[in-house]
C-alpha positions as protocol buffer text, in pm:
chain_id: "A"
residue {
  index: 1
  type: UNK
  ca { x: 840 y: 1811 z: 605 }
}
residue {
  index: 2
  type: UNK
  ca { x: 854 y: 1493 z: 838 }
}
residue {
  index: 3
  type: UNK
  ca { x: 582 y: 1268 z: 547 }
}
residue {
  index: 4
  type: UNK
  ca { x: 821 y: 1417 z: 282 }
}
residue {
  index: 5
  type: UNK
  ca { x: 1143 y: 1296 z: 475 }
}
residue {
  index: 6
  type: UNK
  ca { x: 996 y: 908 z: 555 }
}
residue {
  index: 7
  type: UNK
  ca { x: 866 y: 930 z: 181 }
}
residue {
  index: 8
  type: UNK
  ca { x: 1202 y: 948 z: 1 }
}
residue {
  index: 9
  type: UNK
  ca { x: 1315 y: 691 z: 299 }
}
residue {
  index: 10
  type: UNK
  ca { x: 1092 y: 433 z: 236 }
}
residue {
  index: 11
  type: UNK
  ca { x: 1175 y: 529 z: -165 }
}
residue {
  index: 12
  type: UNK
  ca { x: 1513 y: 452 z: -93 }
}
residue {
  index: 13
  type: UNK
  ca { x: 1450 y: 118 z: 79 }
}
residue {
  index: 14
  type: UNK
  ca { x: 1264 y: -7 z: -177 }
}
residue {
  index: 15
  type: UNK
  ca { x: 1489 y: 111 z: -455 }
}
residue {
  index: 16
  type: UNK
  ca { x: 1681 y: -95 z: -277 }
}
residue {
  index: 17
  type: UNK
  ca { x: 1449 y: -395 z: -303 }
}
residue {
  index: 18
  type: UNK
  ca { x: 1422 y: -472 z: -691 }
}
residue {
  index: 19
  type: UNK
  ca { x: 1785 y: -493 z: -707 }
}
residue {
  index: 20
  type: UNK
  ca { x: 1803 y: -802 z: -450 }
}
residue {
  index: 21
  type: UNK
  ca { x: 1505 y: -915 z: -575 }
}
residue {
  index: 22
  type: UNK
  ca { x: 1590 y: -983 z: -963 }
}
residue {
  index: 23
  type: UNK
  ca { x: 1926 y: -1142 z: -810 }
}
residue {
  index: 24
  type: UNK
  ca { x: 1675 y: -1415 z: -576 }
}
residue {
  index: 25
  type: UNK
  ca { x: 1469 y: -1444 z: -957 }
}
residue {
  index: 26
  type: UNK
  ca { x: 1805 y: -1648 z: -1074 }
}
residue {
  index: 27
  type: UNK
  ca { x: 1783 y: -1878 z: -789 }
}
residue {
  index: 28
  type: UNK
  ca { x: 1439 y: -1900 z: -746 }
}
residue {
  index: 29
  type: UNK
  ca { x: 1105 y: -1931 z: -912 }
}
residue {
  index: 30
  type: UNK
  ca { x: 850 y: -1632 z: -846 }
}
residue {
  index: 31
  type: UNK
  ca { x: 599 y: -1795 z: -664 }
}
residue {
  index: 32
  type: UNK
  ca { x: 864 y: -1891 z: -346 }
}
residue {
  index: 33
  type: UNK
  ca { x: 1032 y: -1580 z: -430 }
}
residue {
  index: 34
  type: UNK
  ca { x: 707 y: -1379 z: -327 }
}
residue {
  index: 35
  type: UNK
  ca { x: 636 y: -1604 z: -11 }
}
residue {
  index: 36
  type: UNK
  ca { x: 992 y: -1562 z: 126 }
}
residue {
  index: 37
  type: UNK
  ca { x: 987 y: -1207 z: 72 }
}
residue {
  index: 38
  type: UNK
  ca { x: 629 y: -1165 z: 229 }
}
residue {
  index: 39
  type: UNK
  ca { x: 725 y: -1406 z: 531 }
}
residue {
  index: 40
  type: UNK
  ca { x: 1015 y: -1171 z: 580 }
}
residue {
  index: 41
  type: UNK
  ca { x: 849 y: -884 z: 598 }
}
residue {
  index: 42
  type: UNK
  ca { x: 590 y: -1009 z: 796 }
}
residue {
  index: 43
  type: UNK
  ca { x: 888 y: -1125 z: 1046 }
}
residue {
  index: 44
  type: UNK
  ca { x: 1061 y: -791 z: 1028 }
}
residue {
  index: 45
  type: UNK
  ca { x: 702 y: -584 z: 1083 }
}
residue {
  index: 46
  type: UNK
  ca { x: 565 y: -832 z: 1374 }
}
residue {
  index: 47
  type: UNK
  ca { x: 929 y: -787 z: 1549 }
}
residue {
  index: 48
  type: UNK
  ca { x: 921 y: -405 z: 1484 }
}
residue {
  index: 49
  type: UNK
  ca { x: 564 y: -401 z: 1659 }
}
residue {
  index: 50
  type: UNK
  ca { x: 655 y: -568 z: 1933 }
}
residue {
  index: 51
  type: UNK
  ca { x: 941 y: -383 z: 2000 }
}
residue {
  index: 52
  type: UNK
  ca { x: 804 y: -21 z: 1987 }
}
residue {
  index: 53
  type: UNK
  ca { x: 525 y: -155 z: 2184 }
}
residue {
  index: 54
  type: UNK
  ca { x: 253 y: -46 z: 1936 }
}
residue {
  index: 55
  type: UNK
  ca { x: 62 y: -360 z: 1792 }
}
residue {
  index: 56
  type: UNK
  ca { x: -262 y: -294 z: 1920 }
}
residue {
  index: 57
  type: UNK
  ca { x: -563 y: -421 z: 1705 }
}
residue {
  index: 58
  type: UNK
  ca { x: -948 y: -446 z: 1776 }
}
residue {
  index: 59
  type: UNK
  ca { x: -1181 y: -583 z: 1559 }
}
residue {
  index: 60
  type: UNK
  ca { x: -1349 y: -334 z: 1271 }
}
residue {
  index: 61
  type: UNK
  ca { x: -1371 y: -295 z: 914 }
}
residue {
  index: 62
  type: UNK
  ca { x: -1056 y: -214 z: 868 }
}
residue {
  index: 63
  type: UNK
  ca { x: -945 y: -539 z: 940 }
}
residue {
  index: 64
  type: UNK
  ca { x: -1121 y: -666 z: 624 }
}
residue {
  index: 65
  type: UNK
  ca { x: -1004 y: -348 z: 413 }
}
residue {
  index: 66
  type: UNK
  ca { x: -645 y: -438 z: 516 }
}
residue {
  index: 67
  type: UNK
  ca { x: -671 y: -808 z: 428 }
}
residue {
  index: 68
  type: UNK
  ca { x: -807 y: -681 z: 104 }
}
residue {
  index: 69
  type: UNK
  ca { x: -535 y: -455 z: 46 }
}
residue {
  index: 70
  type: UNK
  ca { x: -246 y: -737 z: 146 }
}
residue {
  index: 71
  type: UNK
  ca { x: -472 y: -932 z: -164 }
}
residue {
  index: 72
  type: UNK
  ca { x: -455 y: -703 z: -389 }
}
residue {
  index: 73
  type: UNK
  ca { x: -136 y: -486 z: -376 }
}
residue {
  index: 74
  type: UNK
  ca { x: 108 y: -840 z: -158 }
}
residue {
  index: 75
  type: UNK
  ca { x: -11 y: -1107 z: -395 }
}
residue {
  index: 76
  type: UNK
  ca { x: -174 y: -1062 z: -706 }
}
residue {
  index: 77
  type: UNK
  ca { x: 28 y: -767 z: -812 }
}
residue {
  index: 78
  type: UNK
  ca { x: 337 y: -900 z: -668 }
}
residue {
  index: 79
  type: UNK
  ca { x: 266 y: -1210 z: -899 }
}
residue {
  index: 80
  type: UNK
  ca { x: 244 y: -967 z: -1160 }
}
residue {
  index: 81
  type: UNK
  ca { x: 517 y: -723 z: -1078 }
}
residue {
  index: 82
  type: UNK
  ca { x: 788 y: -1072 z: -1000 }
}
residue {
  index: 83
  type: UNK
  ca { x: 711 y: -1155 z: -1345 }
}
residue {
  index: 84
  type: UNK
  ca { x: 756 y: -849 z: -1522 }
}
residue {
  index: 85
  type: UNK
  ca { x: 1114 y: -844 z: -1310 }
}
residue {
  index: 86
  type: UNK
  ca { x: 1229 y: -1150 z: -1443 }
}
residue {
  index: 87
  type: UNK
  ca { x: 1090 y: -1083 z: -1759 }
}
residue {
  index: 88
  type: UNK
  ca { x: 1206 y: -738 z: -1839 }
}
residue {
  index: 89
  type: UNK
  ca { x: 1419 y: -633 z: -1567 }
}
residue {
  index: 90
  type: UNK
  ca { x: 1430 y: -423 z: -1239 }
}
residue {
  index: 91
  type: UNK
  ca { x: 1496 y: -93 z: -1424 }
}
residue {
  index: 92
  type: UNK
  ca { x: 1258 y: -107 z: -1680 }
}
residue {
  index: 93
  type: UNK
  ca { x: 968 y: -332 z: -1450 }
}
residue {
  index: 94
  type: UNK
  ca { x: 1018 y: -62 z: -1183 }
}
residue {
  index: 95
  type: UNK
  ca { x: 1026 y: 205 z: -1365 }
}
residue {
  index: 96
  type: UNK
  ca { x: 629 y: 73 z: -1560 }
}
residue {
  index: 97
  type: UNK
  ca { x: 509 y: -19 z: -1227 }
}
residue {
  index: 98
  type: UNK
  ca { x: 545 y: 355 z: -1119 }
}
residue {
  index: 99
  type: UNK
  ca { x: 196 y: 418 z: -1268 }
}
residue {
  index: 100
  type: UNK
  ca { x: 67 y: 323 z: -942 }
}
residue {
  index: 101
  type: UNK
  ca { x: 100 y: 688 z: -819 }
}
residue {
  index: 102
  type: UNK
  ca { x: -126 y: 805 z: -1105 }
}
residue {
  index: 103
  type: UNK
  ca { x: -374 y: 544 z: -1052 }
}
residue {
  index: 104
  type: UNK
  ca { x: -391 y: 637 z: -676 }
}
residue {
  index: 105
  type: UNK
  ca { x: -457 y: 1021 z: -769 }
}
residue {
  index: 106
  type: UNK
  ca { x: -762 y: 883 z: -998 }
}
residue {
  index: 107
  type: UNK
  ca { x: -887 y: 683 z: -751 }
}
residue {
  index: 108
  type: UNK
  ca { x: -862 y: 895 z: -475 }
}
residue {
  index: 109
  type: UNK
  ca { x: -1058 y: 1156 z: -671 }
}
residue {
  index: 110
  type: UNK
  ca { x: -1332 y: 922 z: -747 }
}
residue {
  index: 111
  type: UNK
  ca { x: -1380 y: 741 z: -410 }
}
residue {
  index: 112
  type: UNK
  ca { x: -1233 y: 1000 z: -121 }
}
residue {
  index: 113
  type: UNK
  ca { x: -1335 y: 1308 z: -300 }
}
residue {
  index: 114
  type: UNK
  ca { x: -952 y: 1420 z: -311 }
}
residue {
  index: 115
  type: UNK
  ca { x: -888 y: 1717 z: -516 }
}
residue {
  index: 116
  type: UNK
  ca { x: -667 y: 1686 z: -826 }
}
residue {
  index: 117
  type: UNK
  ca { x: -420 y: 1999 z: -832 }
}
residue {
  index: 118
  type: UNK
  ca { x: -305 y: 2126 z: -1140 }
}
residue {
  index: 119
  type: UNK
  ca { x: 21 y: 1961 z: -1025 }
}
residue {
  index: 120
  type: UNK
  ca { x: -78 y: 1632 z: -973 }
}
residue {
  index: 121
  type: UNK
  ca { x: -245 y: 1626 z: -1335 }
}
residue {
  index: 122
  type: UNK
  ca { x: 126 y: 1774 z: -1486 }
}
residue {
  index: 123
  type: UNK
  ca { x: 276 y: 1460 z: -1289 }
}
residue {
  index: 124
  type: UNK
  ca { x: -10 y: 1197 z: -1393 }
}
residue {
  index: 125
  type: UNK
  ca { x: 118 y: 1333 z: -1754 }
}
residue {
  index: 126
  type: UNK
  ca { x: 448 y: 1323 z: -1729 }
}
residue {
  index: 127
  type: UNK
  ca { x: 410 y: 964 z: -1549 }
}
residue {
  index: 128
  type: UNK
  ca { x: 218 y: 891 z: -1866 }
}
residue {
  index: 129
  type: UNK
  ca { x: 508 y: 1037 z: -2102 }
}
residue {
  index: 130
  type: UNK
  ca { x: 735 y: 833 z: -1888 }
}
residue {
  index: 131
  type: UNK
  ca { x: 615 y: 499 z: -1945 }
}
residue {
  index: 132
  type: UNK
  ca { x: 585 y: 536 z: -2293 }
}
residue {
  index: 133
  type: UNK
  ca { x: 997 y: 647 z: -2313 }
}
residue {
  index: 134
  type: UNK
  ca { x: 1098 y: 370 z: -2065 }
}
residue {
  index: 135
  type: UNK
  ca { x: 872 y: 144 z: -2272 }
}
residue {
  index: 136
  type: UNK
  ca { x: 1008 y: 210 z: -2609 }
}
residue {
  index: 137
  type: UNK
  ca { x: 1234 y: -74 z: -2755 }
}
């Protein structure tokens, strides 16, 4: 019950986030709108750390898998996703970008040999049934 608890928290939070962000997207172009937010994250994260004593690190792949991760999911697609915000809006950009859990269930399948429930392939088609009603002029 504790994962399901920090879940919806960290749901919250960054329910939280779109809403500040398209404000910054009036001021602001995307590309310093995505550094600023990253650098204060990476401020808020590297004080958290440091304060709960647990930034440990030694050298291993994961290292490289992380960097690859910040890549992919704390530039390119934030480049995508700031767009779509000022483009379409945090309701409607938020609510297409939610696809990401379905892609994660795929994925997980294929590469960490995670078993899809019956559940998670009713959500992955209501996810699908979702974006096409929030997409829908």
């Amino acid at each position: 019950m504790r994962g399901e608890i920090l879940a919806l928290l960290a749901a919250a939070l960054w329910g939280i986030a779109p809403i500040l962000d398209r404000y910054a997207l009036q001021e602001i172009s995307v590309y310093p709108a995505i550094v600023i937010r990253a650098f204060g994250g990476f401020v808020a994260i590297f004080l958290l750390s440091l304060a709960l004593k647990s930034f440990e690190m030694t050298a291993s792949k994961a290292i490289i898998l992380l960097v690859l991760s910040g890549a992919i999911s704390g530039a390119f697609a934030m480049i995508l996703y700031f767009e779509s915000l000022k483009s379409i809006g945090a309701s409607k950009a938020v609510a297409i970008t939610a696809v990401y859990p379905m892609i994660t269930a795929l994925l997980s399948a294929i590469f960490l040999a995670e078993a899809l429930s019956a559940r998670v392939l009713l959500g992955i088609v209501l996810i699908v049934i979702g974006i096409i009603l929030v997409s829908e002029v």
